[in-house]
C-alpha positions in Angstrom: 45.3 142.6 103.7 42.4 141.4 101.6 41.1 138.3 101.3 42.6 136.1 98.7 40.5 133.8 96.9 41.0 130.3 95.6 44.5 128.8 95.9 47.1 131.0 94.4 50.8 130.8 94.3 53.7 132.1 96.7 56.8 132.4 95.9 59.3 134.6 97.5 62.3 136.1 96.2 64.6 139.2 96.4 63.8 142.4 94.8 66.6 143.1 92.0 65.2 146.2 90.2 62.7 149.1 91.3 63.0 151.6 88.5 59.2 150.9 87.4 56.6 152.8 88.8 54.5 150.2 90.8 56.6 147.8 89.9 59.5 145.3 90.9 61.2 142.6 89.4 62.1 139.7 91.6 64.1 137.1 91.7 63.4 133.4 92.8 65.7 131.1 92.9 64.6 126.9 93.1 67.0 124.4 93.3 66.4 120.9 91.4 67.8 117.8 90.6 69.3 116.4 87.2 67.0 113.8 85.7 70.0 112.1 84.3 73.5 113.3 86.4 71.3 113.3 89.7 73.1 116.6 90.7 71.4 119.8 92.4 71.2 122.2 89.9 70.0 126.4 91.2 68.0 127.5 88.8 66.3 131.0 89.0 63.5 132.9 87.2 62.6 136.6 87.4 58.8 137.3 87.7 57.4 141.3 87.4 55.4 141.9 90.8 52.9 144.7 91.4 54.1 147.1 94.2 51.4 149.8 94.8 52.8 151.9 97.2 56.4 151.5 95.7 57.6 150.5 98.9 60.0 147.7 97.8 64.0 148.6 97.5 66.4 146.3 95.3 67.6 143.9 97.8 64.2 143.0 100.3 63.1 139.5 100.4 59.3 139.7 99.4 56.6 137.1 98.9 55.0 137.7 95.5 51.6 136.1 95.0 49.4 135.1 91.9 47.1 137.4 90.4 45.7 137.7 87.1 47.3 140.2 84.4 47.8 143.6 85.5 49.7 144.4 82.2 51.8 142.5 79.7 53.8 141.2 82.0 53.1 141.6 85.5 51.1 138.5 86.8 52.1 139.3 90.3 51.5 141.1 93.5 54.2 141.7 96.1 52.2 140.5 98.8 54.4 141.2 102.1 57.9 142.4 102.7 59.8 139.7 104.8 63.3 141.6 104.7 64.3 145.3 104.5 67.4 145.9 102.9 69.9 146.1 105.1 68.1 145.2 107.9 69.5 142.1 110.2 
């Protein structure tokens, strides 16, 4: 890989949707706690990742990784693949 400069986020997630050329939507999910009820609460947000060899399938576990706009909405780069789908 390249070297990445300054200190940029990672977040990793699973691949829901591939139908974009080059890209993939993924989903992270973060669990936090209720200011007020003090009750875990999973909350999730979808970020569209760069893939430039379209290798991602819905279902991998990737880690996505900051990078600046590469179109309207993708501000991220699928940096590795930490789980093929279907793979154990």
């Amino acid at each position: 890989m390249t070297k990445e400069r300054g200190n940029k986020k990672l977040l990793v997630g699973v691949v829901i949707s591939d139908k974009m050329d080059k890209t993939v939507v993924v989903k992270v999910d973060n669990i936090v706690k209720h200011p007020v009820y003090m009750k875990y609460i999973k909350r999730s947000a979808k970020y569209k990742a760069h893939d430039e060899q379209n290798e991602c399938v819905a279902g991998d576990r990737v880690m996505i990784v900051e990078s600046r706009p590469l179109s309207k909405d993708k501000r991220w780069r699928v940096r590795e693949i930490l789980e093929k789908h279907g793979s154990v």
